[in-house]
N, C-alpha and C positions, 0 to 999 in steps of 0.2 A: 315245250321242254320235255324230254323223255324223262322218265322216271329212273331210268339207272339204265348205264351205258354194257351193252353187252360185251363180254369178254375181250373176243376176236377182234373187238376196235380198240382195245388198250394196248398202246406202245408208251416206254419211256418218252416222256417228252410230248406226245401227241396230243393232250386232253388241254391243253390253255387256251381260255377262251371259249372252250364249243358248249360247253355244256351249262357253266353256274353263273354267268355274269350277270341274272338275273338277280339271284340270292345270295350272291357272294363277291362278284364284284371280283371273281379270280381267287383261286386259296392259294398261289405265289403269291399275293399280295396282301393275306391277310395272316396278323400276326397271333399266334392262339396262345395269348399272354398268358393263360389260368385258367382251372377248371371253373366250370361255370357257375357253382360253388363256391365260394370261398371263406368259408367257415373252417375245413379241412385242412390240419397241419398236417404237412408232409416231409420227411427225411431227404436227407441230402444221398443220391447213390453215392453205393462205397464200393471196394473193393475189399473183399475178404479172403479168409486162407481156404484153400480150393480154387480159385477164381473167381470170375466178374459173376456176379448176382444182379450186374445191368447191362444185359449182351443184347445186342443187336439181332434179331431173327427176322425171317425170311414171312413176308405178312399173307406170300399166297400159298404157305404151305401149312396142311391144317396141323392144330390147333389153329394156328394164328391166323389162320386166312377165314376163320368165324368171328374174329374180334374186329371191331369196327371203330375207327375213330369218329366222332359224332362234333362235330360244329353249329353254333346257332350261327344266326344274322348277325351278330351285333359282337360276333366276335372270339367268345367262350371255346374253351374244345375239353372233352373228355371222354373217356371209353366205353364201349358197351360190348355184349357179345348177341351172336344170330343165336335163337333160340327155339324159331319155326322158321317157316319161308317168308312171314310176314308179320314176325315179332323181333325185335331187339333188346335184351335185358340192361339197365345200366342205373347207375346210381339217382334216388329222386333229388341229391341238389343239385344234379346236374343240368335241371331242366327247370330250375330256379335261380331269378333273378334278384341277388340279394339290396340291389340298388335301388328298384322299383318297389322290393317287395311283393313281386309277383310271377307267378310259375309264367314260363313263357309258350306262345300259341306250336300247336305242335309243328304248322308251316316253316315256323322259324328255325328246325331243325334239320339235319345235312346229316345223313349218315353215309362211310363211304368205307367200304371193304377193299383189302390189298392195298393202302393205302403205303406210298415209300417216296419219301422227297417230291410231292408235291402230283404222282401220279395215282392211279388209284385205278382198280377195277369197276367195283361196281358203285352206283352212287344210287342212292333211296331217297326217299322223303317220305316226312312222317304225319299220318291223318288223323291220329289220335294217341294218346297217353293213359295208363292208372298208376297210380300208387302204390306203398305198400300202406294199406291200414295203420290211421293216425301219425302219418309222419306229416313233423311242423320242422320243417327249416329255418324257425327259429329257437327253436328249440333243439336243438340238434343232438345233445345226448341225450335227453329221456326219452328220444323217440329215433335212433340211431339203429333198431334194429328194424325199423321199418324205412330204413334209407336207399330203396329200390324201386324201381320202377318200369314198366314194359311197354315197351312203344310201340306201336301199330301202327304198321307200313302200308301206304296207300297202295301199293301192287305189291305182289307175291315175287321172293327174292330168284335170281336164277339157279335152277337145278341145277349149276354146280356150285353151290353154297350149300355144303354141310349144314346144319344146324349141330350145335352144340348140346347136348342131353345134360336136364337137369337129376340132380342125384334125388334118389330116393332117401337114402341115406345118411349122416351127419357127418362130418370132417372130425375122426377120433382122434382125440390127443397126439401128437408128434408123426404126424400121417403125413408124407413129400404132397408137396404140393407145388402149383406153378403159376405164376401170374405173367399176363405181359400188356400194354398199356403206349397208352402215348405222352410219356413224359414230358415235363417240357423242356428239360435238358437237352433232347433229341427228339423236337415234339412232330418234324418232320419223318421219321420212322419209328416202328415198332419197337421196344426193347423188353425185354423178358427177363425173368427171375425163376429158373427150374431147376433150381437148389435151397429152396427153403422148405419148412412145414408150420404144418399146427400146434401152435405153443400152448394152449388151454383157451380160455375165455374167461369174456370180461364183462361184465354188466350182470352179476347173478345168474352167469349162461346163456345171454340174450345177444350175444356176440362173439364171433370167431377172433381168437388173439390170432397173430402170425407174426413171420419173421421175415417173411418177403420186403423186396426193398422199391417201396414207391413212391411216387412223386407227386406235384403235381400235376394233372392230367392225366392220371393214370385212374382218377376215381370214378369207378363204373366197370373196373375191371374185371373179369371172372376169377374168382379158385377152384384154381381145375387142378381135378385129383383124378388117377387114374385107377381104374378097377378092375384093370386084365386087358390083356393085348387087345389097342380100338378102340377101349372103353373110358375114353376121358368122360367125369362129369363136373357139371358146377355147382359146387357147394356153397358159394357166397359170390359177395360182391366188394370189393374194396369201397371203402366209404373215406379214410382218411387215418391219422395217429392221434390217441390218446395219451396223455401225461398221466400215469398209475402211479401214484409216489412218485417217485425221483426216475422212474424208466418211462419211456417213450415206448407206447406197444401199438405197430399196425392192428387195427381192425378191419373187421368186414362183417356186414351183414349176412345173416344164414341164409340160405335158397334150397326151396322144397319145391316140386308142384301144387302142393297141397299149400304150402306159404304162397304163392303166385294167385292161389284159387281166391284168397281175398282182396284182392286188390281193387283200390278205388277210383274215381275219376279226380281229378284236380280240382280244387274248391276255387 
């Protein structure tokens, strides 16, 4: 089994059967009920005034052709984005099995770039995982701002995979921002939300509030903010919505490189 299918052999329609009947048993045939997760309440997409804030976009054109939809064995699907050539960033419940009680082996994980109705560019597997520092997926809000995680890819992704650059910087109050994701309304393509921003934070500051409109399987997603022509970076990571009083606010966990510097192995 090759590690990911080089470009020039991707055609609509072309990839069934050659590559994952191993591990998957065909992704036509496998249904991605829910994020892998399911702790994570998630909003119904809406339409609002200006337009759709859950548009369909194009998964090999960057931004989006660095976000990855990520599949285990047993079923799960949720998002992540390239972050090196041979890192993945994406949410830590998503690589948690809340049935078992137990993080699952990083084999069991599928990740596949330019992914659209059922074809996909590249496809990965994953040889290891860390955490962020003290995140317990059962505990899931006192430890919601360590709900990330960075996956290490058994071979180095291909040189035409962008990575995605992590911000240095913080996502400041009412800053545009864009998320896009595999919902599972559409959980067979990408759809994107690049009409929202940064509403304040929640947990003491320990979490990005937003207005973006997700779903589930969209948790692992990046917010990516732009900082000058080229310069998309990721300031977080969608993790799911919190009930704050009587309002429903998307969260997201914060991403630094310096946040990434401590991350842990899976217990």
């Amino acid at each position: 089994m090759t590690p990911y299918l080089q470009p020039d052999r991707i055609r609509r329609g072309s990839w069934r059967g050659c590559v994952l009947a191993a591990g998957l048993a065909g992704l036509a045939a496998l249904m991605p009920a829910a994020a892998f997760g399911q702790q994570s309440v998630a909003v119904t997409p809406s339409e609002t005034q200006g337009g759709s804030h859950h548009a369909t976009v194009d998964a090999d054109v960057y931004p989006w052709s660095s976000v990855a939809k990520l599949f285990n064995s047993v079923g799960g699907s949720c998002t992540g984005a390239v972050i090196a050539r041979d890192k993945v960033l994406t949410a830590g419940h998503c690589l948690y099995a809340f049935r078992t009680r137990r993080f699952l082996p990083p084999e069991a994980i599928h990740v596949l770039l330019g992914y659209d109705r059922g074809d996909y560019r590249v496809h990965a597997r994953v040889a290891s995982y860390r955490l962020g520092p003290g995140y317990d997926p059962q505990s899931e809000q006192r430890s919601a701002a360590s709900d990330w995680a960075v996956l290490d890819l058994d071979q180095p992704l291909p040189g035409s995979v962008e990575p995605l650059r992590l911000s240095q910087l913080p996502a400041p109050d009412k800053a545009p921002i864009m998320v896009g994701g595999f919902a599972r309304d559409r959980a067979f393509m990408m759809t994107a939300d690049d009409r929202c921003a940064v509403t304040g934070s929640v947990d003491g500051g320990r979490l990005i509030a937003h207005d973006c409109v997700i779903a589930p399987g969209d948790s692992g997603a990046p917010l990516l903010i732009s900082r000058g022509p080229k310069q998309i970076e990721v300031v977080g990571v969608a993790v799911g919505i919190w009930h704050v009083g009587s309002k429903a606010v998307a969260i997201a966990a914060p991403i630094s490189p310096a946040i990434l510097a401590g991350s842990v192995p899976p217990p």
